[in-house]
N, CA, C and O atoms as a Tripos MOL2 file, in Angstrom:
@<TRIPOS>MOLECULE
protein
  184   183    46     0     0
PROTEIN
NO_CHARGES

@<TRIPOS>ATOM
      1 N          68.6770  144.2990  123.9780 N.3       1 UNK1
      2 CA         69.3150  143.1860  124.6760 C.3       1 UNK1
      3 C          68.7530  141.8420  124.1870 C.2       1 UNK1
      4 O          69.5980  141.0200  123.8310 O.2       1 UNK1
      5 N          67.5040  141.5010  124.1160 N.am      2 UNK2
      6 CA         66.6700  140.4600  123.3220 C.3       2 UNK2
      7 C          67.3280  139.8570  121.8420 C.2       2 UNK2
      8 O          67.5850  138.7510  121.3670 O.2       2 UNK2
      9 N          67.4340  141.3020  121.4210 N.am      3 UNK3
     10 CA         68.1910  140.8760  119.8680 C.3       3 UNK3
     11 C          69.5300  140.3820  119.8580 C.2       3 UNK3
     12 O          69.8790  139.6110  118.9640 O.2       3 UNK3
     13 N          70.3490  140.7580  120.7950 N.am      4 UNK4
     14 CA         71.6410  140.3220  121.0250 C.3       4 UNK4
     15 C          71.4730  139.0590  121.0660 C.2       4 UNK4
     16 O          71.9400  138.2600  120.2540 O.2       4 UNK4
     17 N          70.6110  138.7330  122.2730 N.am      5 UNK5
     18 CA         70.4400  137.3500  122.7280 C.3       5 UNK5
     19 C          70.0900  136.4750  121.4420 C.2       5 UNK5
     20 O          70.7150  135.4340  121.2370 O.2       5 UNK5
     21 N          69.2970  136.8150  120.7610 N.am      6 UNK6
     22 CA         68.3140  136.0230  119.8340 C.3       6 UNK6
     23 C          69.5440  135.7210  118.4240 C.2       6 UNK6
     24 O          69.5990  134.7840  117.6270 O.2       6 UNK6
     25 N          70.0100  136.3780  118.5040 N.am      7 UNK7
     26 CA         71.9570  136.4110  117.2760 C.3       7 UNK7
     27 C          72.2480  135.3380  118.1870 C.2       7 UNK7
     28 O          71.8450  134.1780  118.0950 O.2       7 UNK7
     29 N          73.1300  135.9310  119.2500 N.am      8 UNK8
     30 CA         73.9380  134.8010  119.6190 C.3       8 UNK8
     31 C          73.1710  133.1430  119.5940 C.2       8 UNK8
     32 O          73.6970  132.1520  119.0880 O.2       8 UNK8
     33 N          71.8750  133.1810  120.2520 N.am      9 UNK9
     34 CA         71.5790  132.0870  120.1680 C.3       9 UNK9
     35 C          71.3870  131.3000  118.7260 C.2       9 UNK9
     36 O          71.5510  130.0830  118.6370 O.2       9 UNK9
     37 N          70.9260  132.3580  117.3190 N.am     10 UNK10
     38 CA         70.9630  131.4900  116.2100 C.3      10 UNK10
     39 C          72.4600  131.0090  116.1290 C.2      10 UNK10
     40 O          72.8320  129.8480  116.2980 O.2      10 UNK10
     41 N          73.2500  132.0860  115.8450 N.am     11 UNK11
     42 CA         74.7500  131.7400  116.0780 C.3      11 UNK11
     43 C          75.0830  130.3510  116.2900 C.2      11 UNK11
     44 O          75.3370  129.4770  115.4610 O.2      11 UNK11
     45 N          75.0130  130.2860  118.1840 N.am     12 UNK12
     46 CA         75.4380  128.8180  118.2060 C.3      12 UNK12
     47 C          74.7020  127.6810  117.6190 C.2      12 UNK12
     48 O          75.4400  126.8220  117.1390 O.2      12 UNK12
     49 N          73.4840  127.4670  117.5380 N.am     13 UNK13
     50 CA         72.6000  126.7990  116.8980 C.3      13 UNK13
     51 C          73.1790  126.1640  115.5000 C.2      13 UNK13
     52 O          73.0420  124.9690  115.2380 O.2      13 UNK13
     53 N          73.9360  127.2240  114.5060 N.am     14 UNK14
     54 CA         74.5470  127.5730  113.8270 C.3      14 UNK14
     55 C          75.6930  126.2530  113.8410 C.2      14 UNK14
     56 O          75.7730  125.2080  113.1950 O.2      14 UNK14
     57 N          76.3820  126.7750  114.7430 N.am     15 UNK15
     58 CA         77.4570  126.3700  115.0560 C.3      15 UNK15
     59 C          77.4870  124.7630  115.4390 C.2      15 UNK15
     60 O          78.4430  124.0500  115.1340 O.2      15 UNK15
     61 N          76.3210  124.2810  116.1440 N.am     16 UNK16
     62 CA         76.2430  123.0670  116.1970 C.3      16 UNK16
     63 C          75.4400  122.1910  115.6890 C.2      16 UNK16
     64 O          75.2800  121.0270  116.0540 O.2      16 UNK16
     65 N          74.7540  122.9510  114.5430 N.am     17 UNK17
     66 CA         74.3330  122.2260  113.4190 C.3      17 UNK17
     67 C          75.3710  122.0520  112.5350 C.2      17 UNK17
     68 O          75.1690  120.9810  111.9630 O.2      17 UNK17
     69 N          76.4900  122.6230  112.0910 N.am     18 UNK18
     70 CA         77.3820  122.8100  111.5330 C.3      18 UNK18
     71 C          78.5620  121.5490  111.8540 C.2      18 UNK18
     72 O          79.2710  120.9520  111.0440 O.2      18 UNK18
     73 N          78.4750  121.4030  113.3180 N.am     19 UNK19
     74 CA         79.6020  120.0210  113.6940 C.3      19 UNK19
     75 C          78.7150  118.7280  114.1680 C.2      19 UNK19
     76 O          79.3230  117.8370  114.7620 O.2      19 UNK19
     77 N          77.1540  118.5620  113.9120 N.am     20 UNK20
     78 CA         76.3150  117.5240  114.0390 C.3      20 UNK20
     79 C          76.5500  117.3340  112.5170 C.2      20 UNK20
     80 O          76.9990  116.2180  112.2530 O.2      20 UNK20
     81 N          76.3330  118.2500  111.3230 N.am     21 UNK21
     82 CA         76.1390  117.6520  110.0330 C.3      21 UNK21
     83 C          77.8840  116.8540  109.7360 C.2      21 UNK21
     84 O          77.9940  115.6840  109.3710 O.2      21 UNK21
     85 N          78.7600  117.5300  109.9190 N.am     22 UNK22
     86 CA         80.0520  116.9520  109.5480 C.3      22 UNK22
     87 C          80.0670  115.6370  110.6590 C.2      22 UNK22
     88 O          80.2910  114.5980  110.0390 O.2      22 UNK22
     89 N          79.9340  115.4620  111.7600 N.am     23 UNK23
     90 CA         80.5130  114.1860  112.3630 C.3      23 UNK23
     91 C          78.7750  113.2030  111.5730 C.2      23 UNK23
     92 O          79.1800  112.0410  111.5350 O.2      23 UNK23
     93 N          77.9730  113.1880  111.2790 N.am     24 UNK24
     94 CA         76.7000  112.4540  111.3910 C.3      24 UNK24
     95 C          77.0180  112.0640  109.8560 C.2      24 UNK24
     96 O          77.1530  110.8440  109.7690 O.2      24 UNK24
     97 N          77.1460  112.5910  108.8720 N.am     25 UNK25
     98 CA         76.4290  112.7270  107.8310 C.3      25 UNK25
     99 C          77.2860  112.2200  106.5500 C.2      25 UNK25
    100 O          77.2470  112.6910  105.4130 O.2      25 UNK25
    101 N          78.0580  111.1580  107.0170 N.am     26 UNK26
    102 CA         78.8720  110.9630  106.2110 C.3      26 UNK26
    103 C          78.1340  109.3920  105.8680 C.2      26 UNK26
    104 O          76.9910  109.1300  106.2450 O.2      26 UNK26
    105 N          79.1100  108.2970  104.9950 N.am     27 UNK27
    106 CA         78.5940  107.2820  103.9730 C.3      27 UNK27
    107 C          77.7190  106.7940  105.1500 C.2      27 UNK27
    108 O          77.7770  107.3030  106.2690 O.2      27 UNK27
    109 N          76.8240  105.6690  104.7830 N.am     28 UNK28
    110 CA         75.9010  104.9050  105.6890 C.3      28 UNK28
    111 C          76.7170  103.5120  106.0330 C.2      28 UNK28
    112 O          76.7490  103.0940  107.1910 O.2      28 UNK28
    113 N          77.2910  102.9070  105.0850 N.am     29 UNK29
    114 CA         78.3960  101.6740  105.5770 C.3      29 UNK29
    115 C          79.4120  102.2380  106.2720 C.2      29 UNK29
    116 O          80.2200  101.3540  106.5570 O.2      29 UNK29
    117 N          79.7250  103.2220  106.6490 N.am     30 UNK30
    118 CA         80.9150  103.8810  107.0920 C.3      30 UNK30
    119 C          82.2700  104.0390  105.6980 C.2      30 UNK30
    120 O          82.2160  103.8700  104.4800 O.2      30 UNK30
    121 N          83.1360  104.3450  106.4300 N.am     31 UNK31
    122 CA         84.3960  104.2730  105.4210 C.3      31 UNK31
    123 C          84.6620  102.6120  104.3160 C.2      31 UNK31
    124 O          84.3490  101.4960  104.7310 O.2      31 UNK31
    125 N          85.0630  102.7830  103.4190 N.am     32 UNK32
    126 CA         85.2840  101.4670  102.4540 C.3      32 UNK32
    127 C          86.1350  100.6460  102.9110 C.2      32 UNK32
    128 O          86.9390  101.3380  103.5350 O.2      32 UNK32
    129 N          86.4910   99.3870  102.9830 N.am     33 UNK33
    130 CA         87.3920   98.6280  103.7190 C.3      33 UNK33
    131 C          88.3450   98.6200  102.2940 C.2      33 UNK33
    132 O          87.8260   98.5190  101.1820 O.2      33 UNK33
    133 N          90.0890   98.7660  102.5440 N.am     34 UNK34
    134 CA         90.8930   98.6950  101.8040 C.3      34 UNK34
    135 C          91.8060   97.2940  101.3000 C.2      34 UNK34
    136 O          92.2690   96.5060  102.1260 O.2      34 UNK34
    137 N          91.9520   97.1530  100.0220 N.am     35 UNK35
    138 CA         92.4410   95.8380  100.1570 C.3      35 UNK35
    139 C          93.5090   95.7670  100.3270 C.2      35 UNK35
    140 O          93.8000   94.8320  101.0720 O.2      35 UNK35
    141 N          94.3250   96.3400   99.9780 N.am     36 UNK36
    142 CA         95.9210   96.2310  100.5490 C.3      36 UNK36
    143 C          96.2360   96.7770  102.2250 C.2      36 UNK36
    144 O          95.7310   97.6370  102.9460 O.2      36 UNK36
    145 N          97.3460   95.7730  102.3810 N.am     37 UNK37
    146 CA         97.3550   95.5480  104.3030 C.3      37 UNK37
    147 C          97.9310   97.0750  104.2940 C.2      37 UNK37
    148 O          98.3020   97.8330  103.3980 O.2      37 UNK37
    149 N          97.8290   97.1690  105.7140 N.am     38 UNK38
    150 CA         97.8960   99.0720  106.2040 C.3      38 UNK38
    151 C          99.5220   98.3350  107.0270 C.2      38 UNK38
    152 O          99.6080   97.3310  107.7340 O.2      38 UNK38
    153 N         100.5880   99.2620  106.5990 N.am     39 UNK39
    154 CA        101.5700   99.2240  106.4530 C.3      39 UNK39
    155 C         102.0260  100.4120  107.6590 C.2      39 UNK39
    156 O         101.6920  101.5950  107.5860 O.2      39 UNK39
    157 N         103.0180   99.7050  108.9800 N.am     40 UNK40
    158 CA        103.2120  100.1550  110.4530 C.3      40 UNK40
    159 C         103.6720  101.7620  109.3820 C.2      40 UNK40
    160 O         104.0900  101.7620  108.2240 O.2      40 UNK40
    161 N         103.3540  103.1860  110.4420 N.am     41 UNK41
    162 CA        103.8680  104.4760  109.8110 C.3      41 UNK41
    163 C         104.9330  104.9880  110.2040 C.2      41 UNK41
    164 O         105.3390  106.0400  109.7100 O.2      41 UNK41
    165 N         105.6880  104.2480  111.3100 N.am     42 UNK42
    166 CA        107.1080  104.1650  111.5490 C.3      42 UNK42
    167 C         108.6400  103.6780  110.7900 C.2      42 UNK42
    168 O         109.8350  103.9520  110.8950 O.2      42 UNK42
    169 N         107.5520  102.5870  109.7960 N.am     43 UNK43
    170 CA        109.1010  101.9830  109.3850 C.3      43 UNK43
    171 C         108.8200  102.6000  107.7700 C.2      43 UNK43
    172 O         107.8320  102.7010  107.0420 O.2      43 UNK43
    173 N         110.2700  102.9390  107.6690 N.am     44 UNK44
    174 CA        110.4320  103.4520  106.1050 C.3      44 UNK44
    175 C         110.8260  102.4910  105.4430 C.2      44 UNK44
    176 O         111.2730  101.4380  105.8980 O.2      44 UNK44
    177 N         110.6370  102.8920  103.8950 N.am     45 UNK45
    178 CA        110.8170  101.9920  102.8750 C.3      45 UNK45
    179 C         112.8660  101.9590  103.2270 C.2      45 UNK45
    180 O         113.5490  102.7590  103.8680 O.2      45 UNK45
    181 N         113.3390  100.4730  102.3550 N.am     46 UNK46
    182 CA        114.4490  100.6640  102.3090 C.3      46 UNK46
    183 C         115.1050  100.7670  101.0710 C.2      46 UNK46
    184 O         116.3180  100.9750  101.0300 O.2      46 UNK46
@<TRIPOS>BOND
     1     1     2 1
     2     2     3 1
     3     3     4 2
     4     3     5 am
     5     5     6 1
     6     6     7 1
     7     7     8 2
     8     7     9 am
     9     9    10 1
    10    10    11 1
    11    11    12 2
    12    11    13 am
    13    13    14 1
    14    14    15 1
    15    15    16 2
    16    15    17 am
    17    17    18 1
    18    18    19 1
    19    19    20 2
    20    19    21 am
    21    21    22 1
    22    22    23 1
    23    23    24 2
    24    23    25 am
    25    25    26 1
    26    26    27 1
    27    27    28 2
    28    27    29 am
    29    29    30 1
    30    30    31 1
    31    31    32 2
    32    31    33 am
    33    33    34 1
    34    34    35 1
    35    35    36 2
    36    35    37 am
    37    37    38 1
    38    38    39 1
    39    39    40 2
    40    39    41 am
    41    41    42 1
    42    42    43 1
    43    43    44 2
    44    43    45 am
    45    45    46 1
    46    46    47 1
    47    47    48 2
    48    47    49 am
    49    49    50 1
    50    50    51 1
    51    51    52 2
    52    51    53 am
    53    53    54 1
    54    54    55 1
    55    55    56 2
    56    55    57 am
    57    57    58 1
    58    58    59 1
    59    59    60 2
    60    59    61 am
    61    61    62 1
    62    62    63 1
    63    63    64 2
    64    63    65 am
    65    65    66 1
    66    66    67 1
    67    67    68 2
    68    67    69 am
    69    69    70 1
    70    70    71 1
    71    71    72 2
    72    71    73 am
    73    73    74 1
    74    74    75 1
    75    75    76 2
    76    75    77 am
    77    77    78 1
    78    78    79 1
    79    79    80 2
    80    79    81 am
    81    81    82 1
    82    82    83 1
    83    83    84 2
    84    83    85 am
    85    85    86 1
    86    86    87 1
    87    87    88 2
    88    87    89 am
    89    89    90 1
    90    90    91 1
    91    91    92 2
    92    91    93 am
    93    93    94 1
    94    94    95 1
    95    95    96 2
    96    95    97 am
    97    97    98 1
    98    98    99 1
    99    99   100 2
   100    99   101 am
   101   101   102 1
   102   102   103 1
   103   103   104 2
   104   103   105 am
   105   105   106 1
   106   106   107 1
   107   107   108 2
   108   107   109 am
   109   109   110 1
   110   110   111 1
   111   111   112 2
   112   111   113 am
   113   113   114 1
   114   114   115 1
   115   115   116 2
   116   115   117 am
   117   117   118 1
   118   118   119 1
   119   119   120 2
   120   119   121 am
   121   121   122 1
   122   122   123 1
   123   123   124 2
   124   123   125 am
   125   125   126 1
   126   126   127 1
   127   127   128 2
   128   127   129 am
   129   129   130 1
   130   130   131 1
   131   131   132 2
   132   131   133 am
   133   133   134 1
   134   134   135 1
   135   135   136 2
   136   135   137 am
   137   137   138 1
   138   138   139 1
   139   139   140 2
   140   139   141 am
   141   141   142 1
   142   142   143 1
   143   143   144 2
   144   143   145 am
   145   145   146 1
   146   146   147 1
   147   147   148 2
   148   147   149 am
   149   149   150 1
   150   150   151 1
   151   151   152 2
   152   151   153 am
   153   153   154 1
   154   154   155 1
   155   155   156 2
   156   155   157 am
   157   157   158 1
   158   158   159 1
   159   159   160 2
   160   159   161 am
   161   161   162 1
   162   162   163 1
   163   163   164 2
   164   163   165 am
   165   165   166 1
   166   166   167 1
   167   167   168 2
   168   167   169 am
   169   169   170 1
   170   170   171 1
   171   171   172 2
   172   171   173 am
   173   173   174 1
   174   174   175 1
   175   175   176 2
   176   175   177 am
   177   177   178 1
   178   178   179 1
   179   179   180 2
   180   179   181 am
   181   181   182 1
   182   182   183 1
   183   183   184 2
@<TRIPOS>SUBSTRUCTURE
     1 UNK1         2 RESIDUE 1 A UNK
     2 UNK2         6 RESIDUE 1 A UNK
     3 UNK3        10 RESIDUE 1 A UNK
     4 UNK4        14 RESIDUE 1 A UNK
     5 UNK5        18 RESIDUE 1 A UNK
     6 UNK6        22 RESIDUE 1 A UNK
     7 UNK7        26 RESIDUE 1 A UNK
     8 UNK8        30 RESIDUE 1 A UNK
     9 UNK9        34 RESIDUE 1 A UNK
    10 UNK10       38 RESIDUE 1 A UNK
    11 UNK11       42 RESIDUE 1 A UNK
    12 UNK12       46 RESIDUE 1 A UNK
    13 UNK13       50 RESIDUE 1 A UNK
    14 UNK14       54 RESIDUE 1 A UNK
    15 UNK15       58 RESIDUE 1 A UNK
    16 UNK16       62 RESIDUE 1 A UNK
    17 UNK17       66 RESIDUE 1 A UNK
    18 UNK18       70 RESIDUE 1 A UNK
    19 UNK19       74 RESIDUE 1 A UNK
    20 UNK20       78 RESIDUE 1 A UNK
    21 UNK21       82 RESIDUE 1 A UNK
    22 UNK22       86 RESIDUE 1 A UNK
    23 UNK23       90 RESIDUE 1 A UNK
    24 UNK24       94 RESIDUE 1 A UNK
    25 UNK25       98 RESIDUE 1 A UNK
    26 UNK26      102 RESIDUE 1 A UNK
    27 UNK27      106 RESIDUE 1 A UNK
    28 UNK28      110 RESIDUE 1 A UNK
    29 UNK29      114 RESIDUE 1 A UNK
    30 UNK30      118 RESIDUE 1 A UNK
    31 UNK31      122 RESIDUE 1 A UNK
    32 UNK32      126 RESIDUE 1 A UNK
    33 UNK33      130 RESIDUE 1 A UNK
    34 UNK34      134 RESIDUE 1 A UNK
    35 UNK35      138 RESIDUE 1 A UNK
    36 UNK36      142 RESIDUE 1 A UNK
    37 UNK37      146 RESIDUE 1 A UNK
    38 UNK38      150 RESIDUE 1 A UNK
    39 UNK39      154 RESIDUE 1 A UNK
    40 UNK40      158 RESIDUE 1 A UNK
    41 UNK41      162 RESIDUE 1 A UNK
    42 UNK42      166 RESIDUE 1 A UNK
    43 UNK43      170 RESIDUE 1 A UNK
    44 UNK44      174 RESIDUE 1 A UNK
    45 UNK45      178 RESIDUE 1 A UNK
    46 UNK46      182 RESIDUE 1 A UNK
């Protein structure tokens, strides 16, 4: 029963080291600022 426990718990450990490294660990300035204006995603070209 111990060992079960001791899995599951690396497991999640696992698991939320896994979604701390993806949301944390990305550029240090954040995302690059773009130079061309961001264009509404509703209206289509004509």
């Amino acid at each position: 029963m111990t060992l079960l426990f001791l899995e599951a718990l690396g497991a999640g450990l696992i698991l939320v080291f896994i979604i701390w490294w993806t949301m944390f660990s990305g550029r240090k300035g954040g995302e690059p600022r773009r130079d061309e204006p961001a264009q509404p995603e509703d209206s289509e070209p004509k």
